[in-house]
N, C-alpha and C positions, 0 to 999 in steps of 0.2 A: 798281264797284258796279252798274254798266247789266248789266252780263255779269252778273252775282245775281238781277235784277230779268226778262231773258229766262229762264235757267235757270228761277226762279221762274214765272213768271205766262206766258211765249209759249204758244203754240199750237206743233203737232210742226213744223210748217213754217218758223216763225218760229226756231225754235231752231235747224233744220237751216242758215237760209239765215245766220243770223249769229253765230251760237256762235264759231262758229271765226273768222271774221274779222274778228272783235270782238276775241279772245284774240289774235292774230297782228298787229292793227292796220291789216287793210284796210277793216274798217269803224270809227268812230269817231262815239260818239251822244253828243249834248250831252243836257242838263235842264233844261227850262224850266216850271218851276213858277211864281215869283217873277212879279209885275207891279207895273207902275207905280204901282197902288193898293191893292195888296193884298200883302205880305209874310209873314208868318209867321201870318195869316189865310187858310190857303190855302182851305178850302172858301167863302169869300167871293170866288172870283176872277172877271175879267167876262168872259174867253175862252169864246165858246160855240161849238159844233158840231150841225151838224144838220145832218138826214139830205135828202139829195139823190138821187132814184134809191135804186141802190145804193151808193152814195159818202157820203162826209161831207164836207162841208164847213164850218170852219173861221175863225172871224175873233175875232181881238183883239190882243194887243200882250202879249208878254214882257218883265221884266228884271233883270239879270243872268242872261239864261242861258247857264249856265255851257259853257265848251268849245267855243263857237261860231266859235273861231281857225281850226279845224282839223276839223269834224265833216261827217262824210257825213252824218247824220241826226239830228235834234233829237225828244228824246221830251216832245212835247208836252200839257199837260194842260187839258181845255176840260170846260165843263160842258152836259151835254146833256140833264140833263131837272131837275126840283125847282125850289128857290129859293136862292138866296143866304143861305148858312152851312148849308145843309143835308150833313152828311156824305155822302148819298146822290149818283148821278147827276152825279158828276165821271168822264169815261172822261181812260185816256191811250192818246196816238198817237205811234205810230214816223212819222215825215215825215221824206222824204229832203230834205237843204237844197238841193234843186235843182229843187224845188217851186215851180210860178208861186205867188208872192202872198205867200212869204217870205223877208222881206227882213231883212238883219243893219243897222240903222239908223246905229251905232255905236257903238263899247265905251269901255265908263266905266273914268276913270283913277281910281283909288281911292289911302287912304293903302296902300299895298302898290305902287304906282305899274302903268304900265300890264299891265292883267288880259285875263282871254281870257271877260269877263263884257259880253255883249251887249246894247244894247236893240233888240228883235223886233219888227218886224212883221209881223201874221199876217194876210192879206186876202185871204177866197176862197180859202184852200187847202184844191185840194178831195184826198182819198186816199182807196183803195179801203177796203171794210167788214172788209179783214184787216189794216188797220194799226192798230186796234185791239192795246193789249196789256194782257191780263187781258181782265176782264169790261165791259161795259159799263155805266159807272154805277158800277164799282167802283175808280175810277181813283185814288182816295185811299188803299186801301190798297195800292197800288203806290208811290205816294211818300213812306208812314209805311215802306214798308220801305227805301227809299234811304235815310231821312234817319234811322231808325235805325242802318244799318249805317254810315251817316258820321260819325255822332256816336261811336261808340265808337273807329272810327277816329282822328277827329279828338281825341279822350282820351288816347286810346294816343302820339300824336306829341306831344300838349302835353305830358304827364308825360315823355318823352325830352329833349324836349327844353329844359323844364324841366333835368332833373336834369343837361345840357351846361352850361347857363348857372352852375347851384350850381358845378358839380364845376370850372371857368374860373374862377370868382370866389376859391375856395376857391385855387387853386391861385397865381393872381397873388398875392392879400393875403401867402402867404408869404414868393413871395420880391419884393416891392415892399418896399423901405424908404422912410422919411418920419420926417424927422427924429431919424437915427438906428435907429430900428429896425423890424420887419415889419409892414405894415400889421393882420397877423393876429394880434398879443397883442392889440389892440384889441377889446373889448367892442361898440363900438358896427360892428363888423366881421364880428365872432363871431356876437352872437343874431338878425339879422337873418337871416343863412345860413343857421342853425340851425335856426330858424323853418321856412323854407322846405323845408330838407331834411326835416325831420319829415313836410312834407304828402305831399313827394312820394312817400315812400315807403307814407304812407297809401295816398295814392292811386295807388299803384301798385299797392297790393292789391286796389281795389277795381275798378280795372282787369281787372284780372286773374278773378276772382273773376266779375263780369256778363259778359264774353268767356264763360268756361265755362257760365255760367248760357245766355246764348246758344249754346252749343253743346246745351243738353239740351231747350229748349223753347221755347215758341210768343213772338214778341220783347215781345208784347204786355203779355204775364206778366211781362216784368221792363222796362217800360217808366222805373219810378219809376229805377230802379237805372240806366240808360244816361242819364239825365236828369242824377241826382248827379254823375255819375262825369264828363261833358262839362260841365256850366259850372262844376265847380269846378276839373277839371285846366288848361279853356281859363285859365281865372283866373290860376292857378299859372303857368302859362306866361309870360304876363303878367308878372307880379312878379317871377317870378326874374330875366326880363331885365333889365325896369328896376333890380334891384340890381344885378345883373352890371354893367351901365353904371356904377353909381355907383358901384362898388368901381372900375372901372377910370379913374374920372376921364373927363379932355378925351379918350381915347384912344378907352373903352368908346362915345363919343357918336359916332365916325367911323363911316364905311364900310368902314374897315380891319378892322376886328373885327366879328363877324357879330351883336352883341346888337340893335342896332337894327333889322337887317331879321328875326330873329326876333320880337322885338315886332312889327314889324307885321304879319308873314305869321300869327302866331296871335293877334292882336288883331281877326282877321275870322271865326276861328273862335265869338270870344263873340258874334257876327249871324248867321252863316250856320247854316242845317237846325236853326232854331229861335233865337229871341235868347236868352241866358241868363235872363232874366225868364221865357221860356215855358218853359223846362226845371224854372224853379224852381218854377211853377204846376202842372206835373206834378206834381211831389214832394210838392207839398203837397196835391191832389186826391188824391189815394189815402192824404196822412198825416192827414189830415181827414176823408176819406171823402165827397169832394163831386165824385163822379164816377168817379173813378180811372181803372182800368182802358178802361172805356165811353168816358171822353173823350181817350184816347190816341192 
C-alpha cells in the first residue's frame, strides 16, 4: 500500500528513486501514524515538524508503527502548522531509519504474540524539504488513502478467511461422530454455520461490489461502503473462528489447528486503520447526514 501511496502522492523524483525498490524489496517503508496518545484520532497527533533552514525537523514519539522489523524507511506523519484536530497542516515524511534521533524503543508483544509493531522515538530528526510526500499540510489525505486501501483489504482476507473456518467446521461435524452419530444432524451445529455462512456470502458481495466501486472513483465517494464492508467482515472473521473452535472441541482450542491464531491475527484487524466503532461513525455520518463525506 506504501508503493499506492508513492505512485499516488511522490514527486517525479521520489517515484524514480523507490518505485522499483520498493516493488523488488530493496527499499522497505514502515507507517507511523498511531501515538502513544492518540490512536484512531489522528489529526490530534503531538508529532511536530518544523522548518529549520531548509530542512525539517522532527520530534515526537510513534506506536505501533507498523514494519519497523525490517524497514529502510519509516513514513512518518507530524503536524506542522494549525491546531490539534484541525484536518489541515498534518505533512508526511519519507525518513530513512538511519536517521540520527530515530530510535526503535521496542516492540509490543500483542494478543497475536510478538509483532513487527514499534514504539518510536522521534528527536531532532532532522530530513531534507523533499522528504516531504504529497503536499505540505496535506498529510492526512495520504494516510486516509493507506487506511482506505487497508481496510478493504483487510475485508477481503476476513471474508476468506471467514469462509475457511465455515467450510473446516462444516466439514469435521460430518464426519465427527458423538454418541453414535455425526456431530452434523445436530441443530445446534447446523444454524450456527448457517448463520455465518449467509454473512459471508453477503459479505462477500459487498466486498466485492465497493472493490469495483473503487475501481470507478474518487475513495472518498464511497468511504461509507469500505467502512460497512471492514467492521462487519473483520466481525465475521471473528465468529466463525470462535465457532470453528467450538465445533472442533479440545482440539479446535490447540495450536494444532489453525482457528486460534486466525482469531487473533483478525481480531486486530477490528483496531487497526480505524477501530470498528470509528467505521461504524462513518456509516452512520453520511446515514444521518452529520458530515458524511466532509468528515471522511
Amino acid at each position: 500500500m506504501v508503493v499506492e501511496l508513492v505512485q499516488a502522492f511522490g514527486t517525479p523524483a521520489q517515484r524514480e528513486e523507490m518505485l522499483e525498490p520498493m516493488i523488488v524489496g530493496e527499499y522497505r517503508v514502515a507507517f507511523g501514524l498511531t501515538e502513544p496518545n492518540h490512536g484512531s484520532d489522528a489529526a490530534h497527533l503531538e508529532t511536530r515538524a518544523r522548518q529549520e533552514g531548509g530542512d525539517w525537523v522532527l520530534d515526537g514519539a510513534k506506536r505501533f508503527n507498523s514494519w519497523m522489523h525490517s524497514a529502510t524507511h519509516d513514513l512518518l506523519f507530524a503536524r506542522t502548522s494549525g491546531e490539534p484536530g484541525d484536518g489541515e497542516g498534518i505533512t508526511a515524511f519519507l525518513v530513512p531509519t538511519s536517521t540520527p534521533g530515530l530510535e526503535v524503543d521496542h516492540f509490543w508483544w500483542t494478543f497475536n504474540m510478538p509483532t513487527d509493531h514499534a514504539e518510536v522515538s522521534v528527536k531532532g530528526v532532522r530530513v531534507p524539504a523533499d522528504a516531504v510526500l504529497g503536499e505540505v499540510g496535506e498529510g492526512l489525505a495520504v494516510a486516509q488513502r493507506f487506511v482506505h486501501s487497508s481496510r478493504i483489504r483487510q475485508a477481503a482476507a476476513s471474508v476468506g478467511a471467514a469462509q475457511y473456518c465455515i467450510d473446516e467446521a462444516v466439514a469435521y461435524a460430518k464426519q465427527r461422530h458423538t454418541w453414535g452419530k455425526p456431530l452434523a444432524v445436530n441443530q445446534g451445529i447446523q444454524f450456527p454455520l448457517t448463520e455465518l455462512h449467509t454473512d459471508a456470502e453477503l459479505l462477500r458481495g459487498l466486498v466485492r461490489r465497493t472493490a469495483w466501486e473503487l475501481d470507478r472513483q474518487n475513495q472518498l465517494e464511497v468511504t461509507q461502503m469500505i467502512s460497512m464492508a471492514n467492521f462487519r467482515a473483520n466481525r465475521l472473521a471473528c465468529d466463525a473462528a470462535d465457532r470453528a473452535m467450538q465445533v472442533h472441541g479440545g482440539m479446535g482450542y490447540t495450536r494444532h489447528l489453525p482457528f486460534e491464531h486466525i482469531y487473533r491475527h483478525h481480531r486486530r484487524y477490528r483496531i487497526t486503520e480505524g477501530a470498528e466503532e470509528v467505521q461504524m461513525r462513518k456509516v452512520a455520518a453520511e446515514l444521518f447526514g452529520f458530515g458524511g463525506r466532509a468528515n471522511a
